[in-house]
C-alpha positions in Angstrom: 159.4 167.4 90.1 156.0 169.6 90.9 154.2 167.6 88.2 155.7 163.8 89.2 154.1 164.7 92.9 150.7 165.3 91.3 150.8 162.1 88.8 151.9 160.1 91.8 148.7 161.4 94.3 146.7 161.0 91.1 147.3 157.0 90.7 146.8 157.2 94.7 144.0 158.2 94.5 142.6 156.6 91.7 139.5 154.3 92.2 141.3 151.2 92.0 143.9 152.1 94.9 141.5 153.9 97.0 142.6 154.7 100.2 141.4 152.8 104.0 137.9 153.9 103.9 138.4 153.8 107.9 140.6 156.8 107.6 137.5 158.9 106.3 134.4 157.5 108.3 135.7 155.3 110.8 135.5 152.1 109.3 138.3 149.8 109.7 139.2 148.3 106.4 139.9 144.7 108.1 138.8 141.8 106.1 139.1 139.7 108.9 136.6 141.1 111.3 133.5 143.3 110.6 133.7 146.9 110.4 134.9 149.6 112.7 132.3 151.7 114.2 133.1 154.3 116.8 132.0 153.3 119.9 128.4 154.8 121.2 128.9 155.0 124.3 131.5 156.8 127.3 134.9 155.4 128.2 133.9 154.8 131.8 131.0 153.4 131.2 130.7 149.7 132.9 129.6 147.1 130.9 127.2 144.5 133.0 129.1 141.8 134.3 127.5 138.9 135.5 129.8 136.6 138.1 129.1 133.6 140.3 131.3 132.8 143.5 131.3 129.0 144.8 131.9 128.5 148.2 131.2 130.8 151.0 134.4 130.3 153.1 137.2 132.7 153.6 138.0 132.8 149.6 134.5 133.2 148.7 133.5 135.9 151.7 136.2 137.7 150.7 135.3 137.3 146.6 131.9 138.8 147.2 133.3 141.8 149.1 136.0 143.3 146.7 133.9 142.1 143.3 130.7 144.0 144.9 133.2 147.2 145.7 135.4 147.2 142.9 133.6 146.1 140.0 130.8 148.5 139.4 127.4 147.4 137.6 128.2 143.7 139.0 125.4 141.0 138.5 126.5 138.5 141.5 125.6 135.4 143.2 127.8 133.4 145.7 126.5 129.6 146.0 127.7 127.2 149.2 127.0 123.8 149.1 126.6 123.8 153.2 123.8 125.0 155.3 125.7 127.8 157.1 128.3 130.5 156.2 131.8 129.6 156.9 132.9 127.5 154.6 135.7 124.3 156.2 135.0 126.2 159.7 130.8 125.5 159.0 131.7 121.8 158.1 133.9 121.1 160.6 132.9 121.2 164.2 134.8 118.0 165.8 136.5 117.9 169.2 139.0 120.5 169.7 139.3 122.1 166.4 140.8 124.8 166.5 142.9 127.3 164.3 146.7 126.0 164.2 148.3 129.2 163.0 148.2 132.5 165.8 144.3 133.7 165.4 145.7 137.1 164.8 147.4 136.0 161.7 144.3 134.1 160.4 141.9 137.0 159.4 141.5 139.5 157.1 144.0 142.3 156.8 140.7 144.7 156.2 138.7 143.2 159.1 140.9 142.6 162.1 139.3 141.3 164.8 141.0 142.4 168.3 139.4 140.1 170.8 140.4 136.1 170.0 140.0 134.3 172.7 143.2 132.5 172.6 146.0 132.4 170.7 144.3 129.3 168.8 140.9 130.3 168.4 138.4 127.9 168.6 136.4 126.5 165.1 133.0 127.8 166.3 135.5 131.0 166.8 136.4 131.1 163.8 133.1 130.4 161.8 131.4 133.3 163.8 134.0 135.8 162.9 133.6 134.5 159.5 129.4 134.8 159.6 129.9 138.6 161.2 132.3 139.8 158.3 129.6 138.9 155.6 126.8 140.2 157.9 128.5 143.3 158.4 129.4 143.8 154.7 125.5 142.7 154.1 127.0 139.7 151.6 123.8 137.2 153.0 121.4 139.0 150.3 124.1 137.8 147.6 124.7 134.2 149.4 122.6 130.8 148.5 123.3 128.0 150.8 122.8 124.5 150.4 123.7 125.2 146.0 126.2 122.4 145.5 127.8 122.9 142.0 127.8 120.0 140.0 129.1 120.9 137.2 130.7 123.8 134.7 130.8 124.4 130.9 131.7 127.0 128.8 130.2 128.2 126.2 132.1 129.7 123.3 129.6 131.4 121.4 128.1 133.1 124.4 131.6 133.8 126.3 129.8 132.3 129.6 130.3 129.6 132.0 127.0 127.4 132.5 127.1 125.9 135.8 124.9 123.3 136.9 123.8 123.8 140.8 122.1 121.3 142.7 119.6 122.4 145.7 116.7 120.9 147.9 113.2 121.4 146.6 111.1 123.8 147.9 110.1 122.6 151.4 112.2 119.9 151.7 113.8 118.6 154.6 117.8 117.6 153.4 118.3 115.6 156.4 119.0 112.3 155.6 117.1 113.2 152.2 117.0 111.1 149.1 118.1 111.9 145.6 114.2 112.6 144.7 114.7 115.2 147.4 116.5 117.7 145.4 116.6 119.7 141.5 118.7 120.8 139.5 119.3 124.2 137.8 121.7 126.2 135.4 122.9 129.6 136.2 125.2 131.7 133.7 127.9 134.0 134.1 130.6 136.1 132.4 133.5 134.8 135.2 133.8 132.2 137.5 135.5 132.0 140.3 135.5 129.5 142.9 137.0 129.4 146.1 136.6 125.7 147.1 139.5 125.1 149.6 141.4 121.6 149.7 139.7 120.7 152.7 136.5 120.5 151.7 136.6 116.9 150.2 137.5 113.9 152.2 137.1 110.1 152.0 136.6 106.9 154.2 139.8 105.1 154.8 140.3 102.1 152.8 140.4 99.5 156.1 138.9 96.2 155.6 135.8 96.0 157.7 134.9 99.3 158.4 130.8 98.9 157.7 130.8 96.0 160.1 131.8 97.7 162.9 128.3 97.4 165.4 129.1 100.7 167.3 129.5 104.4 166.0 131.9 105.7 162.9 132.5 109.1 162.5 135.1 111.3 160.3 136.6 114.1 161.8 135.7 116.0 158.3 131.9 115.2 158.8 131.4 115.1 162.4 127.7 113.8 163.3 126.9 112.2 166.5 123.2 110.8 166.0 120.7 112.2 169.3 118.5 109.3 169.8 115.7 111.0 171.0 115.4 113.2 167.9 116.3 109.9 165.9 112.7 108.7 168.0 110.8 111.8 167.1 111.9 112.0 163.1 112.5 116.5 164.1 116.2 117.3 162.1 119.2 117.4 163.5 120.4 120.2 165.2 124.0 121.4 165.2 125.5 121.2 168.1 128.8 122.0 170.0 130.8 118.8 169.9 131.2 118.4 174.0 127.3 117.8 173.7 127.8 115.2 171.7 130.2 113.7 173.9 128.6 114.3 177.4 128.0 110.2 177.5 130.9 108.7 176.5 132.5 109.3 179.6 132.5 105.1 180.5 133.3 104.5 176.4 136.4 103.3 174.6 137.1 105.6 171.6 139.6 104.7 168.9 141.6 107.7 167.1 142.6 107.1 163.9 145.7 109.4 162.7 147.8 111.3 163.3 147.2 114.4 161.2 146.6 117.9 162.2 142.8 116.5 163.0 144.1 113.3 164.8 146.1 115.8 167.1 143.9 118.1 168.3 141.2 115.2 168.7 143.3 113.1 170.9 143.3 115.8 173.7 140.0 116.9 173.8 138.6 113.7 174.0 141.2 112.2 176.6 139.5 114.4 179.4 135.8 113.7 178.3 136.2 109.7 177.7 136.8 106.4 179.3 139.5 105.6 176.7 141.7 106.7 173.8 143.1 104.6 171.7 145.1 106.5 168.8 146.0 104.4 166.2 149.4 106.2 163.9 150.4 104.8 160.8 153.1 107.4 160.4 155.2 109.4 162.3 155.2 113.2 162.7 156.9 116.4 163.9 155.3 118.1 166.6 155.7 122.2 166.3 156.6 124.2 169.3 153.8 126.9 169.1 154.0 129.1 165.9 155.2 132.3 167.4 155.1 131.7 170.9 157.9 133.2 171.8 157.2 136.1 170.0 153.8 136.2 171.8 155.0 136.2 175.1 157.9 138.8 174.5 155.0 141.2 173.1 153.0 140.3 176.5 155.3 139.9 178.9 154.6 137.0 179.8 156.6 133.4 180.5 157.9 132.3 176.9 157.6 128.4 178.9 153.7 129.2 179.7 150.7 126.8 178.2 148.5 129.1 179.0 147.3 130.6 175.3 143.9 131.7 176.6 144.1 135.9 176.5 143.1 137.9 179.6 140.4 140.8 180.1 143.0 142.8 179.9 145.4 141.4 177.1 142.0 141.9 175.2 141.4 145.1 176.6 144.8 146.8 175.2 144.0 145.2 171.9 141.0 147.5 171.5 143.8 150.4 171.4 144.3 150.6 167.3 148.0 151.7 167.8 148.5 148.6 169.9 146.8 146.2 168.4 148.7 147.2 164.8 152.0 146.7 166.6 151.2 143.5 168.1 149.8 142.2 164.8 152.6 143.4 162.8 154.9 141.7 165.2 153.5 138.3 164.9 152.9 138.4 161.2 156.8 139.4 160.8 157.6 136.9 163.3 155.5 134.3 161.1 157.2 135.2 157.9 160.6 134.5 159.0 160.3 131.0 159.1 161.0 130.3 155.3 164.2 129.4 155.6 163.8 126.3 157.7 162.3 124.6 154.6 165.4 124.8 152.8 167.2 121.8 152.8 170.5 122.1 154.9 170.0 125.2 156.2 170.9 126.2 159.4 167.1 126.7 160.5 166.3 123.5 159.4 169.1 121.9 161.2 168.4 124.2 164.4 164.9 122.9 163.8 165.1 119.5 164.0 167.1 119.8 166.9 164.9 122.1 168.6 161.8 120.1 168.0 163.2 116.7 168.9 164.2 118.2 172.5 160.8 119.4 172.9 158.8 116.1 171.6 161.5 114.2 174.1 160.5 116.9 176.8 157.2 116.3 176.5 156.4 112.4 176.2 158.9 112.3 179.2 156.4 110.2 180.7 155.9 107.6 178.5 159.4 107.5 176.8 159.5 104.8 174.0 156.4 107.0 171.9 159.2 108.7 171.0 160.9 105.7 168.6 157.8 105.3 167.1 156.4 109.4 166.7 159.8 111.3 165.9 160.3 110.9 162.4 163.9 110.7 160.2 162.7 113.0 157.7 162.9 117.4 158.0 161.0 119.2 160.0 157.7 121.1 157.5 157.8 117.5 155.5 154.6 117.4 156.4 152.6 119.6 157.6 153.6 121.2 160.9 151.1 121.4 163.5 151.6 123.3 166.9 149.1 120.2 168.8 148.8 121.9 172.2 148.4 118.9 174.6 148.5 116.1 172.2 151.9 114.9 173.7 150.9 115.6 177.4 147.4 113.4 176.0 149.6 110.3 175.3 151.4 110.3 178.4 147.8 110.0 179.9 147.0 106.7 181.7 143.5 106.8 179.9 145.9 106.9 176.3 147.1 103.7 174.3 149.6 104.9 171.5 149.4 102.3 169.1 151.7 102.2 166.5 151.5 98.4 164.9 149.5 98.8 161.5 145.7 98.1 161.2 144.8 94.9 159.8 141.1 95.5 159.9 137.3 96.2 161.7 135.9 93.8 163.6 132.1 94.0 164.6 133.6 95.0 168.1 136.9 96.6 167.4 140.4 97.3 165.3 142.6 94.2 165.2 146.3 94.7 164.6 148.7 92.9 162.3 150.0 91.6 165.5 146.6 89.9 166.0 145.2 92.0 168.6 141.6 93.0 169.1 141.7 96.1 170.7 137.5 96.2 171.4 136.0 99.9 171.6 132.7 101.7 171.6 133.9 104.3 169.0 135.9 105.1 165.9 136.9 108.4 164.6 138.7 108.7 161.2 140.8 111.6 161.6 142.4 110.4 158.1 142.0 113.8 156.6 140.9 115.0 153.1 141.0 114.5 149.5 143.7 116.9 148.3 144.6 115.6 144.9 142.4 118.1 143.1 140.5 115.9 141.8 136.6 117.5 141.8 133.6 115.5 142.2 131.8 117.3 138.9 132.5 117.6 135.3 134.7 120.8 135.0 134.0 121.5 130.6 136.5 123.9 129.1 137.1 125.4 126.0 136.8 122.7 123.0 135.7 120.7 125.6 138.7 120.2 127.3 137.8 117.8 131.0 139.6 119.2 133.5 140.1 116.0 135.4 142.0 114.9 132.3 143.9 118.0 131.6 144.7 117.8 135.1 146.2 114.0 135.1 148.9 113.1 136.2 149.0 116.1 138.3 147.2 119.7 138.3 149.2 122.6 136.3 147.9 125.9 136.4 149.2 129.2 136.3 150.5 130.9 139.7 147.6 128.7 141.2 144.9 130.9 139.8 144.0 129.8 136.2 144.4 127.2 134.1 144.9 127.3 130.2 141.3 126.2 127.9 139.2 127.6 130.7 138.9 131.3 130.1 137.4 133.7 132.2 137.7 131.0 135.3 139.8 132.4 138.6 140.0 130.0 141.3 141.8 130.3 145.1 143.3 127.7 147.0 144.2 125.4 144.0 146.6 123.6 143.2 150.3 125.1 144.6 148.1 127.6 146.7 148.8 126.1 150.0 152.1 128.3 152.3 154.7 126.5 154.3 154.8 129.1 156.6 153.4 132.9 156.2 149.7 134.0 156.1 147.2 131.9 154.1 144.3 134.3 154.5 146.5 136.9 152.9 147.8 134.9 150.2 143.8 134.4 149.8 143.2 137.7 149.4 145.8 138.8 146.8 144.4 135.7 144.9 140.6 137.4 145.1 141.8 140.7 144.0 143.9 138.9 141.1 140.5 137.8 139.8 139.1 141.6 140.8 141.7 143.0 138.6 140.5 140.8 135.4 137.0 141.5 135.9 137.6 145.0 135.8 139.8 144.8 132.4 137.1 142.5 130.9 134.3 145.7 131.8 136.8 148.2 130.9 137.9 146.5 127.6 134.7 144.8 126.6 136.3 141.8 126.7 134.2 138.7 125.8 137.0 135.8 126.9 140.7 136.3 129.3 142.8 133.0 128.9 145.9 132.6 130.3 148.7 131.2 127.6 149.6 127.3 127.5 152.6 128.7 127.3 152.8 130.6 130.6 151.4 127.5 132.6 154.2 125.2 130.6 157.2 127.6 132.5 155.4 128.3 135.8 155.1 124.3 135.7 159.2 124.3 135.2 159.8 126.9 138.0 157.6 124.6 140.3 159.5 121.3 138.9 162.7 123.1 139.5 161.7 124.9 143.1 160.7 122.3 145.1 164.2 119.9 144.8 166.0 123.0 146.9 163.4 122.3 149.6 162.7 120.0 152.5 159.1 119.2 151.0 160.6 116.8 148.4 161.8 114.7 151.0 160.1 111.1 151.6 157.2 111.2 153.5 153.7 110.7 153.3 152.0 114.3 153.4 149.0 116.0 151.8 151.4 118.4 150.4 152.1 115.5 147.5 148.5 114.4 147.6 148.5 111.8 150.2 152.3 110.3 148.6 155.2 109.6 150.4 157.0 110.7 146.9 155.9 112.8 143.9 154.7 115.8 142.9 154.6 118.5 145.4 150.8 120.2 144.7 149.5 121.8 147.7 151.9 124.6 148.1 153.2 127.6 146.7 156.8 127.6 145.1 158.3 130.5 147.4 157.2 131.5 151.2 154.5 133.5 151.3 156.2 137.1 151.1 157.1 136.0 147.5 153.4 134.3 146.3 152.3 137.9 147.5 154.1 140.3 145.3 153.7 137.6 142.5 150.2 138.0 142.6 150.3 141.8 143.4 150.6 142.9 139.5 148.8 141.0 136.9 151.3 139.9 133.6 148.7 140.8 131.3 150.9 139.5 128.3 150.3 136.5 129.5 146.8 136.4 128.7 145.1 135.5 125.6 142.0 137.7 125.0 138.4 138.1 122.8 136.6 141.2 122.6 133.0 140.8 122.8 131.7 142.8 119.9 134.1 140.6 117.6 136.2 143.8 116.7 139.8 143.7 115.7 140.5 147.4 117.2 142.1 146.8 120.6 140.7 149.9 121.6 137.0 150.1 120.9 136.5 150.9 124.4 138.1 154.2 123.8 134.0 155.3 123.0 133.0 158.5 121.8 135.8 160.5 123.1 134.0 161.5 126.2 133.2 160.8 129.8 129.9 159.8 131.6 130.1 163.3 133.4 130.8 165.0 130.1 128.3 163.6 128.6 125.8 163.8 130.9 127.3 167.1 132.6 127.2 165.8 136.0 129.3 164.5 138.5 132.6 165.9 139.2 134.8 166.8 136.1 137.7 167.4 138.2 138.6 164.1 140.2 141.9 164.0 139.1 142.7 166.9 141.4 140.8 164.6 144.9 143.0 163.6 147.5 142.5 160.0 146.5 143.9 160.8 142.9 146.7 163.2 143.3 150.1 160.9 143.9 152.7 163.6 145.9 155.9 162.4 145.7 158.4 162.5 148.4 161.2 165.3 147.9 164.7 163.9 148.0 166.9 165.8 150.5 169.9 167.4 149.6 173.1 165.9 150.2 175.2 168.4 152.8 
């Protein structure tokens, strides 16, 4: 027996059998990828990552904060097509814009600001708290504004996005400027992630005769009033606050076209500053009761009937108290998230809904009755999107207010004529006919194998829980397709999709990972949970909403498949098995990042060599208690 065990290591070890040379010097005997070396460098050391943020809104403020805290050795750059910070809340400025959600559910859970004006805090409001939270958390060193992308490519050999970013020339005035005006540049990085929210792209409506009409055309998505006397003197345009803009129309006719969330909150703050209103609806619409009003008033003791959402001295005062101002939140964001079940079709809340809000639209246009045949609509409450629209009932029911609900036939030099054949003359026309939300960019989005995006993503964007898409690694995105919540927090559901993208940056540092792409596979079923999801809900009913791109039927793409509570712990713990990854030095070990064995303190003998007994790092469980 002895001498068939020595014959046996003898043939093993014969020249021709000769055993993994990796098990004797560390090299990996792997034809298919080049030799295993051990790593020359600590465990914890951070590999540089380089990362570009588009857009400098809520998704993008909030990128710039957690990448620059959580990902250490971080090469970053955050580029906004606009002129200011705030993303939507720069662009938009028209009259009575306003947030339509309580303003103390639409902020950041780490930067809560206690003193909101009003329940619906004003846009300008809204952009400022925006501005202070990146000048507090120094992000304007890291921002460049007016850096429009225009396009993306990646390229494999490198493992980096090339994105193409249009600016003005060096001392160039972009008001009113010419193509010549501007030039065009390539930055690189390792991850992309873009936080350009669906309502940041809008178009004119398609109404014959719109260009011929002799007086002035705005969109409530690009609101510019032209100042003659800086028209006169050639100086730019300054931005101003949209009652400015209106201070001489008090004699003029103003036409209001919609009857979106814009149309609504236009209607009202123009029906005390002009001559006339003339809101032109195509469709028909439910009109919320206030989100959480109720709630509100309980938690303030005040009258749960009251239109007063404007918060006292000292409402703000008792906010400054951090115990009170926790509870008060916490409240209303509970409140807020109840609310799910009411876009289930035939439930209760739905029914109770739709009851509910057609006594309170009926309530309301008291005055002027028959509005109500023509605004309250057959289909489920959350259809479209819900809007609170303080005043823009009691606005109809104003004498200075036509309602008119025959369709447009087109623009006259001197007004909108009805397929009735009315010419109803005016001085003004705002398009209030909202944005462009069927994902469709205005740039060349180049994946892997060159893959287009805007044909991978026709007939209708898939993705993977609305944060990736398959053939375009190492691209995170927020507020894509399915992003959108029925009812809940957006800004949170925001940030769990930032720290989502956080999370992969730090495996690609950690790992040395050249590429992360998310499976066809995985996009495939979370495209069968949304086909299968939204048929339980009232959202697949027939009406026309942004929801389903514009469509009175189809494809349900601006929301999430769940309430909010739900897209949250979704996003809370990456599937990494879902994932397809590259390592960047081409090896087939999965864990060459393992080093040489040792820490940076270790091998540098600094730093602590004990942080795993910190306060921070030491995990004390709860002790059970003992049955009696």
């Amino acid at each position: 027996m002895l001498d068939a065990l020595r014959s046996l290591l003898a043939t093993l070890l014969s020249p021709a059998v000769t055993a993994p040379e990796g098990l004797l010097d560390g090299v990996h005997g792997d034809s298919a990828g080049p030799p295993f070396s051990l790593g020359d460098f600590p465990i914890d050391t951070p590999r540089p990552l380089k990362v570009i943020v588009i857009g400098a809104g809520f998704s993008g403020i909030a990128a710039g904060i957690r990448f620059l805290q959580r990902v250490p050795n971080i090469d970053l750059t955050i580029y906004d097509k606009n002129d200011g910070i705030g993303g939507t809340w720069w662009s938009n400025h028209y009259p009575g814009l306003a947030c339509d959600i309580p303003s103390h559910c639409y902020q950041y859970t780490f930067f809560p600001n206690t003193q909101w004006s009003a329940f619906y805090a004003p846009g300008s409001e809204i952009q400022a708290y925006l501005q202070n939270v990146a000048f507090t958390y120094q992000l304007e060193k890291y921002i460049k504004l007016q850096h429009e992308m225009v396009g993306a490519r990646w390229n494999e050999a490198e493992g980096k996005w090339h994105v193409t970013i249009r600016r003005p020339k060096a001392g160039t005035n972009t008001s009113g400027s010419t193509a010549e005006d501007f030039e065009v540049f390539e930055d690189t990085a390792e991850l992309l992630f873009t936080g350009m929210g669906a309502l940041s792209r809008w178009n004119w409506p398609d109404i014959e005769g719109l260009k011929t009409f002799n007086g002035l055309v705005v969109h409530s998505a690009k609101w510019e009033v032209p100042n003659p006397a800086e028209a006169m003197t050639g100086s730019p345009q300054i931005r101003k606050d949209w009652e400015e803009d209106v201070k001489d129309w008090g004699s003029k006719r103003v036409a209001v076209i919609g009857v979106g969330s814009s149309a609504i909150q236009i209607v009202p703050a123009l029906q005390r500053k002009v001559g006339k209103v003339l809101n032109f609806v195509r469709g028909k619409t439910w009109l919320a009761q206030p989100f959480s009003q109720g709630k509100m008033a309980e938690l303030l003791n005040r009258d749960p009937n009251s239109d007063n959402y404007v918060f006292s001295a000292e409402e703000k005062e008792a906010f400054r108290d951090p115990a009170h101002y926790k509870q008060f939140q916490h409240a209303l964001e509970e409140d807020l998230n109840s609310a799910h079940h009411s876009t289930l079709k035939d439930s209760e809340m739905q029914k109770g809904a739709r009851v509910a809000f057609k006594a309170n639209m009926l309530k309301r246009l008291a005055k002027k009755p028959w509005i109500a045949d023509h605004l309250i609509p057959d289909f489920g409450v959350a259809c479209r999107r819900l809007t609170p629209g303080p005043g823009y009932l009691e606005a109809l029911c104003e004498d200075n207010v036509d309602f008119i609900s025959t369709p447009i036939k087109r623009i006259t030099e001197n007004g909108v004529e009805t397929v009735d054949g009315q010419l109803h003359e005016v001085d003004v026309i705002v398009c209030a006919t909202g944005f462009n939300t069927s994902f469709t960019y205005p740039f060349p989005m180049i994946g892997r194998n060159g893959v287009n995006l805007a044909d991978k993503w026709s007939p209708h964007p898939r993705s993977y829980l609305s944060i990736c898409v398959d053939d375009f690694p190492n691209w995170f995105f927020s507020q894509g397709p399915n992003a959108g919540v029925g009812s809940g927090s957006l800004t949170a559901v925001i940030e769990y999709q930032v720290d989502y993208a956080v999370r992969v940056a730090r495996k690609m540092q950690r790992e040395g990972l050249k590429s992360v792409e998310i499976k066809k596979e995985a996009v495939d079923d979370y495209d069968e949970y949304i086909e299968h999801y939204f048929p339980i809900t009232i959202y697949s009913e027939k009406c026309r909403s942004w929801y389903k791109a514009g469509k009175e039927e189809g494809r349900v793409v601006g929301l999430w498949p769940g309430s909010c509570l739900h897209a949250l712990v979704a996003l809370k713990e990456p599937r990494w098995e879902d994932f397809n990854y590259q390592r960047s030095d081409g090896s087939t070990n999965r864990l060459q990042w393992l080093g040489n064995g040792m820490t940076y303190n270790e091998q540098h003998m600094s730093g602590d060599k004990a942080w795993y007994l910190n306060e921070e790092n030491v995990d004390i469980p709860p002790v059970p208690l003992r049955p009696d």
